[in-house]
C-alpha positions in Angstrom: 0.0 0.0 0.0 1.5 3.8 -0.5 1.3 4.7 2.5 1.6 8.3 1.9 -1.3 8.9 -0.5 -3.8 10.2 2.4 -1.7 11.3 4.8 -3.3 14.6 6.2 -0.7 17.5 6.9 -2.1 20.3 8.1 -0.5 23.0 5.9 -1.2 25.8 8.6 1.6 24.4 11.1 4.5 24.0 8.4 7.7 26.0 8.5 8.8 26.3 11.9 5.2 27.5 13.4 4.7 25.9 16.9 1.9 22.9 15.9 -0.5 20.9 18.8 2.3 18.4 18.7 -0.2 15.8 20.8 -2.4 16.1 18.1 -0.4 15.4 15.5 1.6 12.5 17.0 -2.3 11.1 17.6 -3.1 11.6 13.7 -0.2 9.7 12.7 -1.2 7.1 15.0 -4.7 6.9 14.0 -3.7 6.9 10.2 -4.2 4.2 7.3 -1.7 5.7 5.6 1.5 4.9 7.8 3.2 2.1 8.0 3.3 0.1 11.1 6.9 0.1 11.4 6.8 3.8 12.2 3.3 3.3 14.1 5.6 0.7 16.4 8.3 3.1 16.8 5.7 6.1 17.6 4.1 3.8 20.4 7.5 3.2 22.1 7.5 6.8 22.7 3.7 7.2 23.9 4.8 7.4 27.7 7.3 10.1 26.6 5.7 13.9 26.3 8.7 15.4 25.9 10.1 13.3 23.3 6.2 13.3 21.1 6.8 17.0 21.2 10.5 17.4 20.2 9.3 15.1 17.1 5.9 16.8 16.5 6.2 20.7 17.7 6.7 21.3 14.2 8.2 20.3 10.8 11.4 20.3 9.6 11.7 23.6 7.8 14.7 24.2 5.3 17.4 25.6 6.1 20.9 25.8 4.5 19.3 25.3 0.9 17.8 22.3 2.4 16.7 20.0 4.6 18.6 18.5 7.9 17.0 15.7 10.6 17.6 13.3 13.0 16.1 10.5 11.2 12.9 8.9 12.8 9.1 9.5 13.1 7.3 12.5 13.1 6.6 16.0 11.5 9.8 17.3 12.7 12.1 14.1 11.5 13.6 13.3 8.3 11.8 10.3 7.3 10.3 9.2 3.7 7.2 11.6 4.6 9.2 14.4 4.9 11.2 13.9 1.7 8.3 12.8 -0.4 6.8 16.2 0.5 10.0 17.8 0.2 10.3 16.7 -3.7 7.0 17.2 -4.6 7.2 21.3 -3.7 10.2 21.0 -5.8 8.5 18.7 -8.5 5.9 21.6 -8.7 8.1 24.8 -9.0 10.1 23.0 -12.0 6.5 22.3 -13.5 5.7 25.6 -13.0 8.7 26.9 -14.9 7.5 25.1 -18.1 8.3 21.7 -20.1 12.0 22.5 -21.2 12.8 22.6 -17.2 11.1 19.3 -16.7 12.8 17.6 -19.6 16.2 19.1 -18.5 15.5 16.6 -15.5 17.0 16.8 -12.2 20.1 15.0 -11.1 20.4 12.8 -7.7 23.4 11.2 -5.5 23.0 10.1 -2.3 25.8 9.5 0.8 26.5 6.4 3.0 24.0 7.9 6.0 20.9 5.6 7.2 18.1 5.8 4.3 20.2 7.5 1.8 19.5 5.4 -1.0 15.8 4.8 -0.2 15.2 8.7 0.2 16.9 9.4 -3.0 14.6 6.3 -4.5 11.8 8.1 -3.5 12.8 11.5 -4.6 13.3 10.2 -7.9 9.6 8.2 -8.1 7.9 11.4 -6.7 10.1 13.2 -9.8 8.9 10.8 -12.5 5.6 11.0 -11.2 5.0 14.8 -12.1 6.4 14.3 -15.6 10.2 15.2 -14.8 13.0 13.4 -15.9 15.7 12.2 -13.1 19.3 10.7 -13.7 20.2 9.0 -10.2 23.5 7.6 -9.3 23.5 3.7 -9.5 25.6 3.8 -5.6 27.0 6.6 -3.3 28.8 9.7 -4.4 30.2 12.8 -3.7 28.6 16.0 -3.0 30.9 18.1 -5.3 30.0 15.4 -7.8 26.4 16.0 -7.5 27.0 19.2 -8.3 29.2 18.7 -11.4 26.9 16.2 -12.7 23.8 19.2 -12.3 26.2 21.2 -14.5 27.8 18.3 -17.2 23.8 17.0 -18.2 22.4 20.8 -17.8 19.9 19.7 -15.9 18.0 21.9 -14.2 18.2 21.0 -10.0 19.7 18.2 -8.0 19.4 16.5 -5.2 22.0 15.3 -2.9 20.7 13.1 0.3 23.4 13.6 2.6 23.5 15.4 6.0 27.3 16.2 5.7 29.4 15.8 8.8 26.5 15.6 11.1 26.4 12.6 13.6 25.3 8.9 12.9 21.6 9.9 14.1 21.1 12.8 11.2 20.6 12.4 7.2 19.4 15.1 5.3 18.3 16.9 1.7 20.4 19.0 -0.4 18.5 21.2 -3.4 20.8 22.3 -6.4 19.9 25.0 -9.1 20.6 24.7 -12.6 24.3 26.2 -11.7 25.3 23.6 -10.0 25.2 25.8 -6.9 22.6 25.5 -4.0 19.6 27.0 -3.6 18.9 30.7 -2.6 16.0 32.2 -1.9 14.9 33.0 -5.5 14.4 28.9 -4.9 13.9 28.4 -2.0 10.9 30.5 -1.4 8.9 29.0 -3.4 9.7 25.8 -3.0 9.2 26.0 0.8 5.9 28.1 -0.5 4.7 24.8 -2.0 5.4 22.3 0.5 3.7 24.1 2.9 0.7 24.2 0.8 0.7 20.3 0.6 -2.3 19.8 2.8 -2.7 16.3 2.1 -0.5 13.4 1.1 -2.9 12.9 -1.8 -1.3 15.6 -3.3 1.9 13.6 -3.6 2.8 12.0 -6.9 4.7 8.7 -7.1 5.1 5.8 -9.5 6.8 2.5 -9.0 10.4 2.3 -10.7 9.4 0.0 -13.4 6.8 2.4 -14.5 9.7 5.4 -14.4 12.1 3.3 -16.0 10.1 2.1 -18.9 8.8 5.7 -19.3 12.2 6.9 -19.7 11.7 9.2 -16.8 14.2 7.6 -15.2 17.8 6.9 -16.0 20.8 5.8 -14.2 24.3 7.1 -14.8 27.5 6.0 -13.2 31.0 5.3 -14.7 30.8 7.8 -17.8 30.3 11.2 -15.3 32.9 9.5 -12.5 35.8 9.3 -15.3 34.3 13.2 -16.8 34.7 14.2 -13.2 37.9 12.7 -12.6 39.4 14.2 -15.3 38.1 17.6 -14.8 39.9 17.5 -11.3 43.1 16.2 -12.7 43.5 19.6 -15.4 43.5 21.9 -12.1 47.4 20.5 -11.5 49.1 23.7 -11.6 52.8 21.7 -10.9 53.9 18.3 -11.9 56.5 15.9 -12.8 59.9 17.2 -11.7 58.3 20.4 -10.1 57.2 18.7 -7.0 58.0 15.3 -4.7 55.6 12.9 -5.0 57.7 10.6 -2.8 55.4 12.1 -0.1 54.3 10.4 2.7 50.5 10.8 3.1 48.1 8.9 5.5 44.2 9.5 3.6 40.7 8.7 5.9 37.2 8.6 3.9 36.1 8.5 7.9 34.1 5.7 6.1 32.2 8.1 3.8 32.3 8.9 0.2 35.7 9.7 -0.7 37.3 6.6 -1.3 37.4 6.3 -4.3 37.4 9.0 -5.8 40.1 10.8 -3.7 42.0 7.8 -3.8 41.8 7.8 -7.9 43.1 11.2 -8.4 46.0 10.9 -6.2 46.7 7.8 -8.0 46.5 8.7 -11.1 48.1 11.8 -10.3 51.1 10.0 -9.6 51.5 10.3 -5.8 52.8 6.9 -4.7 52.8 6.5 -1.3 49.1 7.0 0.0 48.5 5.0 3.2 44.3 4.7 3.3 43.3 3.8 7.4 41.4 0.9 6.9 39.6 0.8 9.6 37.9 4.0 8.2 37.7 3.1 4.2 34.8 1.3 3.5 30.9 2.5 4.0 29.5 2.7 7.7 27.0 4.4 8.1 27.4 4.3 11.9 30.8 5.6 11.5 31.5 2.9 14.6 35.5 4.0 14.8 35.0 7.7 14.6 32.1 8.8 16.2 31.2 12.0 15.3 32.5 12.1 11.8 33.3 15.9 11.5 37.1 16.4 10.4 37.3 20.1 11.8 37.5 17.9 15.2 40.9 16.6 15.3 39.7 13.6 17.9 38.4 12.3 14.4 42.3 12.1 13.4 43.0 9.6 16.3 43.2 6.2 14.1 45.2 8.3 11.5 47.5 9.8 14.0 48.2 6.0 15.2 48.7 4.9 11.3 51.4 8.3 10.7 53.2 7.2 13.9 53.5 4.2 13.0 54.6 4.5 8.8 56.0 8.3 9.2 53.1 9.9 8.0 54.2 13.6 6.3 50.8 14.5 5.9 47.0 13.5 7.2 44.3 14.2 5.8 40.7 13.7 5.9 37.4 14.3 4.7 33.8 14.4 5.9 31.4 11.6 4.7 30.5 13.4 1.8 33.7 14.5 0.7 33.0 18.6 0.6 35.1 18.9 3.6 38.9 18.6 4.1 40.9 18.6 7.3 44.6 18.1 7.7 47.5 17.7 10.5 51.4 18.0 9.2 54.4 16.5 10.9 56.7 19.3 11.3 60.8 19.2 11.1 60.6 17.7 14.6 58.2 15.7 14.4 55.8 16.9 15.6 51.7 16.7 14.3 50.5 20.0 14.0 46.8 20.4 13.2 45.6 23.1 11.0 42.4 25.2 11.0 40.2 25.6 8.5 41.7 29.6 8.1 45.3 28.2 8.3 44.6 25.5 5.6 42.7 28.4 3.6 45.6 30.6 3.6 48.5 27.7 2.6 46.4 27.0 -0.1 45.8 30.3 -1.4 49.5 31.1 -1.2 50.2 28.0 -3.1 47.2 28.1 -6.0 48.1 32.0 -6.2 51.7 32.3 -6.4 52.0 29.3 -8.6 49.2 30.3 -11.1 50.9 33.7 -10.9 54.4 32.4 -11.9 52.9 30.2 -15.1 50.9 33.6 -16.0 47.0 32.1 -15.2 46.3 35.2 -13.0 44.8 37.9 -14.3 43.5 41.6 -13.4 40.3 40.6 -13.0 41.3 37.7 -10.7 39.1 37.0 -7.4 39.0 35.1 -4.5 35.3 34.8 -2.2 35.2 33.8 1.3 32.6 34.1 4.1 32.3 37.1 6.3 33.4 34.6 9.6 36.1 33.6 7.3 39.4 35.2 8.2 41.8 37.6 7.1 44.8 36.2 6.2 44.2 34.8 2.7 43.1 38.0 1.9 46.5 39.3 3.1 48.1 36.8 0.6 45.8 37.6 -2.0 46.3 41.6 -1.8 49.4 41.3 -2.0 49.6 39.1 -5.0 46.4 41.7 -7.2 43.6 39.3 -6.3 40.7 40.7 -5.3 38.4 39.6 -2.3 34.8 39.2 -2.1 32.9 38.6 0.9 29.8 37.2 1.5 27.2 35.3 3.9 28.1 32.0 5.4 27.7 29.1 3.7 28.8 27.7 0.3 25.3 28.1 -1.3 26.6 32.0 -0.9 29.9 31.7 -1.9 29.1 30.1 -5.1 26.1 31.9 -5.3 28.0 35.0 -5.3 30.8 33.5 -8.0 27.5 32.8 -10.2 26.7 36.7 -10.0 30.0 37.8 -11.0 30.9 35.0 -13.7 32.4 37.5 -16.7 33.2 40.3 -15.2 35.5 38.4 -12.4 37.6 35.3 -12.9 37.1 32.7 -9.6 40.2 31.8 -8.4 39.5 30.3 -5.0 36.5 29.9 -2.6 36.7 29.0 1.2 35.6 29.3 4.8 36.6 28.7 8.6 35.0 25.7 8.7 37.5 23.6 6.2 35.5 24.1 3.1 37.3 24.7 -0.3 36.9 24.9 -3.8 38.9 25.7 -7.0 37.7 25.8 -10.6 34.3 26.4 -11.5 32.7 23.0 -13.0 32.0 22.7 -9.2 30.1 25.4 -7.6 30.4 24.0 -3.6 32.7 22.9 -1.7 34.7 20.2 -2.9 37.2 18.3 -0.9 38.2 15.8 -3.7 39.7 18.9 -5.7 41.8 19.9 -2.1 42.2 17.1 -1.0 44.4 17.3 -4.8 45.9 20.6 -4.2 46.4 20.3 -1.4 48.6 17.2 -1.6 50.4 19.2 -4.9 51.3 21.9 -2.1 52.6 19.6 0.1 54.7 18.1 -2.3 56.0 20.9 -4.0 56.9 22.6 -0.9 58.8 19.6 0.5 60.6 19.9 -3.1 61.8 23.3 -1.8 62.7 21.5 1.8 59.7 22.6 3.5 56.3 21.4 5.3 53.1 23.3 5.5 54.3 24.1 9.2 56.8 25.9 7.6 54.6 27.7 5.2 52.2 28.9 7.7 54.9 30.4 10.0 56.5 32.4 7.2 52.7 33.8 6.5 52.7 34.5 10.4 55.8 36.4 9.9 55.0 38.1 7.2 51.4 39.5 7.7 50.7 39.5 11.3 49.5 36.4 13.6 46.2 36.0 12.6 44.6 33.7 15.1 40.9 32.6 16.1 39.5 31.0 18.0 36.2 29.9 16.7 33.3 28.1 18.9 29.8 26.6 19.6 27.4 26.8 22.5 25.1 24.2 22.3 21.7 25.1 23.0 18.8 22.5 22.2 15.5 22.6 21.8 12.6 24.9 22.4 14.3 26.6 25.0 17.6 26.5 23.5 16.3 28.6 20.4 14.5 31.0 22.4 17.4 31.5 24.5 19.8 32.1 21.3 17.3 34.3 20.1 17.4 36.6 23.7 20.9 36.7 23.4 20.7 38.4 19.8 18.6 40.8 21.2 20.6 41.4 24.3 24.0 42.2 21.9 21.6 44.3 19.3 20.9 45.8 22.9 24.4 46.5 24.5 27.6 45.5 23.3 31.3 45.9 24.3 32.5 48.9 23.0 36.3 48.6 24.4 38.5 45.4 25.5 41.4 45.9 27.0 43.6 48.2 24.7 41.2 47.2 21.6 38.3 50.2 20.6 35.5 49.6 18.9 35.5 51.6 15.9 33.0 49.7 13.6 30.0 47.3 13.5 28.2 45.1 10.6 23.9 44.1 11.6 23.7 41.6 8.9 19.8 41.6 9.4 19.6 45.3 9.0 21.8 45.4 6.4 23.6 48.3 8.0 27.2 48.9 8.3 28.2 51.1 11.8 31.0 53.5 11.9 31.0 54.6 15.2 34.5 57.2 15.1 31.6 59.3 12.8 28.2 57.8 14.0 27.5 57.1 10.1 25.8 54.3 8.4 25.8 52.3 5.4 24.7 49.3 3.5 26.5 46.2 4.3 25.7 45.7 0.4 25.2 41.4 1.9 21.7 39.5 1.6 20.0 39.9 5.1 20.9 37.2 8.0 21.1 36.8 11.2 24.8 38.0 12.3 26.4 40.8 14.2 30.1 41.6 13.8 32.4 43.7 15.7 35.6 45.5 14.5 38.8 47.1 16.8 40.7 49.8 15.6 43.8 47.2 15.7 42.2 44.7 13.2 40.9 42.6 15.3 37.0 41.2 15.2 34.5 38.8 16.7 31.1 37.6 15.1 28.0 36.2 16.6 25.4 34.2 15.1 22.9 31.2 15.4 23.7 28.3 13.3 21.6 27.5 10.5 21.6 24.1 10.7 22.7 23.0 14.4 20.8 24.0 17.7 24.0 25.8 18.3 24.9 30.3 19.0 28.2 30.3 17.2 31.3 32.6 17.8 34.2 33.8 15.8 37.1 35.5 17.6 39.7 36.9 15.0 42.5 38.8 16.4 46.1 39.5 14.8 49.3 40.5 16.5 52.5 41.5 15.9 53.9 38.2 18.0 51.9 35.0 18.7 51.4 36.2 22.9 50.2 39.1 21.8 47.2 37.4 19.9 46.8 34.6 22.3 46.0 37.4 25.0 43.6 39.2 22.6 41.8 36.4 22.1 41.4 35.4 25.6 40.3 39.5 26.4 37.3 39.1 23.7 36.6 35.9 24.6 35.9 36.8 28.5 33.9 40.0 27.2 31.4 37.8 25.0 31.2 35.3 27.3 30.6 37.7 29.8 27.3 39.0 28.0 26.0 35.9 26.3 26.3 34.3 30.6 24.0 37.4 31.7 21.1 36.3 29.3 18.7 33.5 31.0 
């Protein structure tokens, strides 16, 4: 039976708007339509108020040009209700935009997570069923791949089923524009318009697979787009051959997600010939059992590979979240020691590499750019002024990043695309982060530097040196459910309210209101337009370069903090960013 077909929503209660959760946990319940599976799993709960309401309050609204769930039962879960509804408010904005969208089709990949492959299924059926075409990847792939493969078959969206470096618990659903880039709000909106006017289930296409496949409505691809891929990567070597040491030692970790194979390929076949994979971490799990929380920006997820460089003399680590958009990496310096890089330290090795080396062989041009997020910080944009390449800033988030590259296609050529939180990109058949094309580079860096008797360690110091210590220190405080967001909301307020306007020796001479869309200078008391889409983030500047940022996260029950400081010696920025960490602490304690 489709279980979905009269499902009653009730449309009113969509997007975030508080819902009579006890109702609604009782109409799915009571309902022909669901399958007793989730009816058993709903029951196991019924002594539980405060779980039925955590899973019923509301429904999952999109966020980051998506959606993003712990997976289970309930309005506010990602489960094959939510997706289903999901698809079909995208199903019905392509329709709306007319028959050559729908026969453009929409591309779909799918991660390693719990239910990838069946939500991706489904997507695709609820797709065939409203007369649009779907190409869906025969097994697990890449993110950055879903998005070359929206760009290689013009289609015109995609879909990638993947909830990134969340934990175990949490899948989720990624919408692409014709791009190749992530949804904005020109998308978005209506999309979210339309599945909150899905009032019933009924409303809900779907067809079986045989009747999508013999309709040519649906059509799998594979091998032809991995080798177009592969080879798109490969022409972004900038060095090669005698021009860097590919001798070097480097220990690789999937953290049992997506990049096995192809990061593994394009090393290989780029010559490097001693790549140590942790095998403990290179097949599919979906429970990531030896990692835990599978988010490389946390170096406990480098534990295994630490063991596996200590053990074969590891030059470099390096790994990448389960969908392979991410890349994190630790270097053995000349003593030996493993020295973990942050996603701004990593950012500005590889723009000093990409840069100067594209420079030397005469790719750079005038009109030359780099984009990176507002919390990103400054010192790749040190190397890059230096070197004539201008920087762009824009809103968190790589749907923004290569959002913004999109606007300025033709009059600016993209160079290099990154934020804090170890996202990259290079090249433009991409347009999101992709950590198979770093995870390249970055080992060409690597190697060319140790040609010139040097690690990254090395590198970084010399930037230090040259520009200023520019050091962070960039957290989370987790705040969960309903009360967390209202308290995360109170302390926006609060800072809107009254905020530190001296620290120690540091003045405040400037601040950004993101949702305003004004830009403070307070030496003149004048006002301008931050010239940035509208969100939810305040920033603070010091007459000495140094700045913090506060914002909720968009996809995490989390108030996130940026403290950027820079120093003429490495004390002297430690200290500042213990002074500005005590002040905003200090405010965000005094708000209940």
């Amino acid at each position: 039976m489709n279980f979905f077909r009269k499902f009653l929503i009730n449309s009113d209660k969509c997007g975030g708007v508080s819902m009579d959760y006890r109702d609604e946990y009782k109409k799915w319940l009571e309902s022909d339509y669901v399958d007793e599976e989730t009816k058993k799993e709903l029951l196991s709960i019924k002594n539980d108020d405060e779980e039925i309401k955590k899973r019923f309050y509301k429904e999952l609204e999109f966020g980051t040009a998506g959606l993003r769930g712990v997976i289970g039962a309930g309005s506010n879960r990602m489960n094959i209700y939510t997706v289903s509804k999901a698809t079909q408010g995208l199903a019905d904005f392509i329709v709306s935009k007319g028959k050559s969208f729908m026969e453009r089709g929409v591309a779909i990949s799918y991660d390693v997570r719990h239910y990838s492959d069946v939500f991706a299924e489904r997507s695709a059926l609820v797709l065939a069923a409203n007369g649009i075409k779907v190409y869906l990847y025969e097994g697990i792939r890449t993110t950055p791949q879903l998005s070359f493969t929206v760009r290689e078959l013009n289609a015109c969206a995609g879909i990638m089923i993947t909830a990134s470096h969340n934990p175990r618990e949490y899948n989720g659903y990624k919408l692409y524009w014709q791009e190749g880039s992530q949804i904005l709000d020109d998308v978005g909106d209506p999309v979210t318009e339309n599945f909150q006017n899905i009032k019933d289930f009924s409303e809900i296409k779907v067809i079986s697979k045989k009747e999508a496949l013999e309709k040519k409505l649906l059509i799998y691809i594979g091998k032809d787009l991995d080798d177009k891929y592969t080879e798109k990567v490969k022409s972004l070597a900038i060095m090669d051959d005698g021009e860097i040491d590919k001798s070097i030692k480097i220990i690789y970790t999937p953290l049992n997600g997506t990049g096995n194979i192809p990061v593994r390929r394009v090393l290989k076949e780029r010559g490097f010939t001693d790549v140590i994979v942790v095998k403990e971490q290179e097949l599919p799990d979906p429970d990531f059992t030896t990692v835990g929380y599978p988010n490389p920006e946390d170096v406990r997820a480098f534990k295994i590979s630490l063991e596996y460089a200590e053990r074969e003399g590891g030059e470099i680590l390096i790994a990448n979240d389960p969908d392979c958009d991410r890349l994190a990496i630790i270097v053995r310096d000349k003593n030996g020691e493993y020295i973990p890089f942050n996603g701004n330290q990593t950012g500005a090795v590889l723009i000093k590499y990409i840069l100067e080396r594209r420079k030397e062989k005469g790719m750079l041009s005038d009109k030359s750019m780099i984009i990176k997020s507002i919390v990103t910080g400054d010192l790749g944009k040190a190397v890059a002024d230096e070197l004539g390449v201008k920087t762009f800033e824009t809103l968190t988030g790589f749907k923004n990043i290569c959002g913004l590259e999109n606007d300025l296609e033709g009059k600016y050529n993209f160079e290099f695309g990154y934020e804090e939180s170890i996202g990259y990109v290079t090249g433009t058949f991409v347009r999101d982060k992709d950590a198979v094309v770093s995870t390249m580079m970055l080992a060409e860096a690597a190697a060319y530097y140790k040609k010139h008797g040097k690690t990254l360690v090395d590198v970084l110091n010399e930037l230090y040196e040259k520009y200023g210590y520019y050091f962070e220190n960039n957290f989370s405080i987790v705040l969960e459910g309903i009360e967390g967001t209202e308290r995360i909301s109170r302390i926006m307020i609060k800072y809107r309210e009254k905020y530190p306007v001296e620290i120690k020796s540091m003045k405040l001479v400037r601040y950004m209101d993101y949702q305003s869309g004004r830009d403070f200078n307070i030496s003149d008391n004048t006002t301008e337009p931050t010239g940035i889409p509208s969100s939810n983030v305040l920033r603070f500047f010091f007459d000495d370069g140094s700045w913090y940022a506060v914002r909720p996260s968009g996809t995490e029950p989390k108030l996130k903090v940026y403290i950027y400081v820079v120093g003429k010696t490495k004390n002297e920025a430690e200290e500042k960013i213990k002074d500005i960490k005590s002040a905003v602490m200090e405010l965000i304690d005094s708000v209940n």
